[in-house]
N, C-alpha and C positions, 0 to 999 in steps of 0.2 A: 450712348458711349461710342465714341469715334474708337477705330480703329489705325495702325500708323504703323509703319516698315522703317525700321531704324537697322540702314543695311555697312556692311562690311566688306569691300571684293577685295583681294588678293593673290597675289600670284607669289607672294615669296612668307618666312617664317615672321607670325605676328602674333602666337600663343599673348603674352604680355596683353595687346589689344585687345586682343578677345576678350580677356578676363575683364578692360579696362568698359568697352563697349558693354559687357552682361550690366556690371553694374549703372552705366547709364541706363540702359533700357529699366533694369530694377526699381533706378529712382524715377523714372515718369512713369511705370506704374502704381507708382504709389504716392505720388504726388497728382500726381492729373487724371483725369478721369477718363485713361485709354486704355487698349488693348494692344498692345507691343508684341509684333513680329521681328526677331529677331535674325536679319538674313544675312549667315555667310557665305561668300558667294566664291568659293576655292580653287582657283587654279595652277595650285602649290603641287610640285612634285608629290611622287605616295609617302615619301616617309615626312616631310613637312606636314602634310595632309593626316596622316597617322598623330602627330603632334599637334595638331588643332584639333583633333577629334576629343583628343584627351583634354586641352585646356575645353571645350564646349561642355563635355561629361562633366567637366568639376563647378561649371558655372549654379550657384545654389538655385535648386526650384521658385520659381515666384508666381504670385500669381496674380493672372491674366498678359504673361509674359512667356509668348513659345518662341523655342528658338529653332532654324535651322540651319542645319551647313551641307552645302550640295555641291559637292565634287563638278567636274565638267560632263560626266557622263550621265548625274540627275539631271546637270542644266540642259543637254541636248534632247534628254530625253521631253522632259517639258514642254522643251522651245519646237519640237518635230510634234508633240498633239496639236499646241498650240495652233501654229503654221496652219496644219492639217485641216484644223476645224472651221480658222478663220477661210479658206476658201483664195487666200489669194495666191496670185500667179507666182512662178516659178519658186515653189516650196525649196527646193537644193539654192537657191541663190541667198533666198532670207535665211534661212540656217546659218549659212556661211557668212552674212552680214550679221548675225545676231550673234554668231561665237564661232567667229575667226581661229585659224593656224597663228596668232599672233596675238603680241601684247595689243588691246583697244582700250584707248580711257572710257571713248565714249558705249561701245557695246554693250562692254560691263553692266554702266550701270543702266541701259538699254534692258539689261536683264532683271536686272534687281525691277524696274518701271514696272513689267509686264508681270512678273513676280508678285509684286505689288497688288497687283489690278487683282489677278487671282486671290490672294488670301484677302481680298477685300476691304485693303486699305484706301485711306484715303490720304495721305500723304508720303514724303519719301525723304528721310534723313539719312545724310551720307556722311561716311565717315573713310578715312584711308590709313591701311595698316602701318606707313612709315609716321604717324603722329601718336601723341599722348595727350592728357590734360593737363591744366596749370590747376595750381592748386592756391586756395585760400585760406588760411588758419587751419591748415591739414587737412582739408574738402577739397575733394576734384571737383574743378568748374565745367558742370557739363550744361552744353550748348542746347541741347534741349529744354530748356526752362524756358528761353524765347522765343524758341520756335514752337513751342506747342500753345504757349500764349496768346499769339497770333495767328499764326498760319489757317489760311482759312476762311476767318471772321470776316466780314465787310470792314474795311476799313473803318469807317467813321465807328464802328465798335469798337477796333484792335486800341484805338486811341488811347485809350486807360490801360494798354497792359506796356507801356514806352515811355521811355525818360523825356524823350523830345518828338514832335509833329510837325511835321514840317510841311506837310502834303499838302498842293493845291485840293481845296473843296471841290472843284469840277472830278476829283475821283474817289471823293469820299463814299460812293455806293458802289464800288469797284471791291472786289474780294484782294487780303492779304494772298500775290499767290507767291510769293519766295520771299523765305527768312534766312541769314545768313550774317555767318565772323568771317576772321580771316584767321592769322594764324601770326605766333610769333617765333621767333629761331631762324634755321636755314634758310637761305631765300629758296622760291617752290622751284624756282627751276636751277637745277644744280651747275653754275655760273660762277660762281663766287671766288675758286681757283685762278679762273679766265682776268677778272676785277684786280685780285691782288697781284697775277703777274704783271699786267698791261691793263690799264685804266684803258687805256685808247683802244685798244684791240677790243674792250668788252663793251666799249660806246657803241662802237662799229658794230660789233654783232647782234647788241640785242636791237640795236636799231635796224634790224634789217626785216621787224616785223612790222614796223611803222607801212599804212597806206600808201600807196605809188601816190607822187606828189607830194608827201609831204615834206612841209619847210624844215629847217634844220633846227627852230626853235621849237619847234611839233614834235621832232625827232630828240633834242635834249628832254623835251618834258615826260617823252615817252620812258624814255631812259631811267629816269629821278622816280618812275612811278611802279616800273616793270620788278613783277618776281619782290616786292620787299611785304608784301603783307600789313600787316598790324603793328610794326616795327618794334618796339623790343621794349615797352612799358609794362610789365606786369597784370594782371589783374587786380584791380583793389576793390570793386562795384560797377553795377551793371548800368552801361548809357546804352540803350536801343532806338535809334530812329526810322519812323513811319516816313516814307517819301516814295516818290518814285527812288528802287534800290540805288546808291551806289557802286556798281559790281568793280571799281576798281578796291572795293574793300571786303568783297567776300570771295573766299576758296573753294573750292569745289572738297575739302576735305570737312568743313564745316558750315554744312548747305542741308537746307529742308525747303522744298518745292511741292505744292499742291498738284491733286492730281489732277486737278483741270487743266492743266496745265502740258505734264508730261503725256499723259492718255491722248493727247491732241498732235504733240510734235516729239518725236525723238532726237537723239543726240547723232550729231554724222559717228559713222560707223568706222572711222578711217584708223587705219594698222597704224602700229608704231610709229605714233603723233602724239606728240607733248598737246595736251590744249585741245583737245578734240571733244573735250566733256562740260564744253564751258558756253558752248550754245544758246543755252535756255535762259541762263542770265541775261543775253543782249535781246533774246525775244521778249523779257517779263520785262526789263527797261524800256523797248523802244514801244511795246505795245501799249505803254502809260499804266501798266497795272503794277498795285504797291505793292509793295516789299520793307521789310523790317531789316535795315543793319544795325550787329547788336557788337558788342568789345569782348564777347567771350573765346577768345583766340584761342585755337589749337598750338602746341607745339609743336613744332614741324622739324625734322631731322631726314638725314640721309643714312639708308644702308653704303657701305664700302665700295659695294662690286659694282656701283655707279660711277667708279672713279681711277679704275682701274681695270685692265684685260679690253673682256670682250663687252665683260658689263658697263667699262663704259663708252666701247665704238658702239654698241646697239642705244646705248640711253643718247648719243651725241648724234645718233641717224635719227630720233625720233626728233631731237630739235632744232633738223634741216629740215626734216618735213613738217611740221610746226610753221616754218619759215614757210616753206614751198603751199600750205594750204590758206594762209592770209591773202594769196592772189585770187582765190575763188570765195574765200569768206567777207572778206570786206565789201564786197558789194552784195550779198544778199543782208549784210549788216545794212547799208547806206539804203537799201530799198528798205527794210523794216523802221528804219530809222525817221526814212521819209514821208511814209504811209501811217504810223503813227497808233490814235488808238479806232485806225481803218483797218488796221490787223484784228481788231475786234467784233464779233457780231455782238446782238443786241441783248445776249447772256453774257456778255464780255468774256465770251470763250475767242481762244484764237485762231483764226480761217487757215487754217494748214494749207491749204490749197494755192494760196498768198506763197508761202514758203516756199514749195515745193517749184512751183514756178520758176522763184527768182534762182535759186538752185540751178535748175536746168538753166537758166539766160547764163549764169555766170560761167555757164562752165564752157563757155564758148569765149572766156574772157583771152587776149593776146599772148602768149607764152613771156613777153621780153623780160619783165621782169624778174619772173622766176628764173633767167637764164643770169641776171643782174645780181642776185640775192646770192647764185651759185658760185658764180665768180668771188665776189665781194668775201664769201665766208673762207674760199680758197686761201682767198688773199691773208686774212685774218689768222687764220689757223698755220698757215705756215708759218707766218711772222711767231707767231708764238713758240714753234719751235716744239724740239720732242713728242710726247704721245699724241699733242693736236695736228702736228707735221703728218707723222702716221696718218692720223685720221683724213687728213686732207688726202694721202694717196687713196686710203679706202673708200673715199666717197667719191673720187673724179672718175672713175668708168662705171658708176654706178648714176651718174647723171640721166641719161636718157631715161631711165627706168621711173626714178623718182619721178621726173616731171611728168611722166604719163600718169604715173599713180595717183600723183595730187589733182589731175584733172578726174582720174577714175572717180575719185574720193567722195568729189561733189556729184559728180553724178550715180553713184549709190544712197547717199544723203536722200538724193530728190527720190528715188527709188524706193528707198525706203520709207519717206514720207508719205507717199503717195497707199503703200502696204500697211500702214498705222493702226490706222482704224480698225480695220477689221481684225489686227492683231491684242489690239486691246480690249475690243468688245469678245475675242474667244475668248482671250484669258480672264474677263469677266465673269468668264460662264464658265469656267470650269467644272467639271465635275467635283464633287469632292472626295472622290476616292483617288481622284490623278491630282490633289494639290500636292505642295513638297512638305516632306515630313522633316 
């Protein structure tokens, strides 16, 4: 009987979720033949935090299903044995890349991975507190049914749990290592404002995560493809395909990655960055290893305070640096891209060392663009006029600062890669009186 982390991080009120996540986890233990760690991962105010404690307490007992929920003061407390035991350098710096003064998409589930390794799972299902499920003839369609299917298996196995196969046979002895939907509703990055006032203005912006060089017909298809997900067809029956994955069709909200996988590379660690959890997609593509895309789409919606005040200058500072870290990510993407499934050794695990490398090359990449990117969004957001004008004052003497960070950014990544290993092999070993309760 496998075991498997079907994880939940949050920083704002998602009682609702919780209740909606128990019961997924319920039905794969009782449909499949696993043991379901259920991990909330909180970093919700105490009285939010007080209100998730209560919706967990009411979650009904199941069994071979435990659940936790660990405030940020279990997580650091964990994440400091951890650190400790794995032996690697500068313990106060990995703390502080593993659970930040600041919102990290990627950290988070940095934590959940390692979390993971401890209660001795072997996979990692993630989920995000602003979505729900779609429903079927009054059944939640949870996303688990195809990723526990798969995930895992040698490919030329997973082939009978998938609607369609599409996979070259050259990686048919190659393990499923990421299953993945996408989602239907809100587009994921909260944009859609920017769209209905100024079509042009929103071309402009989101094009400005497109690669240096690319053409203008690279840059409209960018556009046509960016933030819409699953697009807004229902559920009616399950199509899953076995290929190398298509990641312009899975979310990081409705994602299950092997641990061979995560135990090997983490996610960059980088502060308040839209997009910073989406890494490992473009490693399990470019390294040739399958992946299952299935149509069980999350519903995706937006809280308020992403739209308004401060919540939302801080959410519109996360997708300039979003902007500002594609100058250091596309080329360790373009090296793994190139290298292929030379990113593999002869377990078809992936050479982290590869990684960690091009990390450190990129992070020596020219500044121009990012000063390009800054300008250009200036430009944009004024035009637009009202709270984005604002925002444009708030973000122009804050320039120098971002562009250092995004260069920091990558080089913590490499930092952190380089720390992995021995971080996952501690948390392997855990004692069992220091696991989380």
């Amino acid at each position: 009987m496998r075991t498997v982390c079907l994880t939940l991080p949050t920083n704002r009120e998602c009682a609702a979720t919780i209740a909606a996540i128990g019961a997924e986890a319920a039905f794969a233990a009782a449909r499949f033949d696993v043991r379901v760690h259920l991990l909330v991962l909180d970093s919700a105010d105490p009285a939010v935090f007080r209100r998730h404690a209560e919706a967990v307490a009411a979650l009904p007992a199941v069994e071979r299903v435990t659940v936790h929920h660990l405030d940020e003061d279990a997580q650091r407390a964990f994440l400091r044995d951890v650190i400790e035991r794995s032996g690697a350098a500068g313990p106060e710096r990995l703390l502080d890349l593993m659970l930040p003064d600041a919102v990290s998409y990627g950290a988070c589930t940095n934590r959940a991975f390692l979390l993971a390794a401890a209660l001795g799972c072997t996979s990692v299902h993630r989920r995000d507190s602003d979505s729900h499920y779609q429903l079927l003839y009054g059944e939640p369609v949870f996303p688990i049914v195809p990723e526990l299917a798969a995930l895992g298996l040698k490919a030329a196995d997973a082939a009978a749990a998938v609607t369609d196969h599409t996979l070259d046979p050259a990686h048919a002895d190659k393990p499923v290592a990421l299953v993945g939907g996408s989602f239907v509703g809100e587009l994921s990055v909260d944009l859609a404002e920017i769209r209905d006032l100024d079509p042009q203005a929103y071309h402009r912006v989101v094009a400005l995560w497109a690669p240096t060089g690319a053409s203008e017909e690279e840059r409209r298809e960018l556009v046509a493809e960016s933030f819409t997900g699953g697009g807004t067809e229902p559920f009616g029956g399950d199509r899953a395909v076995l290929d190398l994955p298509d990641i312009w069709r899975i979310d990081m909200c409705n994602v299950a990655i092997d641990h061979e996988v995560y135990e090997r590379v983490p996610l960059p660690p980088a502060t308040d960055t839209i997009g910073s959890d989406y890494f490992l997609l473009h490693l399990v593509r470019d390294a040739t290893l399958p992946g299952v895309v299935h149509n069980r789409h999350i519903v995706n919606y937006y809280t308020p305070e992403r739209r308004t005040g401060a919540g939302f200058t801080a959410y519109q500072l996360r997708y300039a640096k979003f902007l500002l870290s594609m100058l250091y990510l596309y080329p360790v993407y373009f090296d793994m891209e190139a290298a292929g499934d030379a990113l593999l050794d002869e377990a078809h695990h992936v050479r982290a060392d590869a990684i960690a490398d091009s990390a450190r090359r990129s992070a020596a990449t020219d500044r121009a663009e990012n000063h390009r990117r800054l300008d250009e969004l200036d430009r944009c957001y004024r035009r637009l006029g009202g709270k984005y004008a604002e925002f444009a004052d708030h973000l122009a003497p804050q320039r120098a600062r971002l562009l250092d960070e995004a260069q920091a950014d990558i080089e913590d990544f490499a930092l952190l890669i380089d720390a992995w290993g021995p971080l996952t092999r501690a948390s392997r070993t855990t004692p069992a009186e220091r696991l989380p309760r």
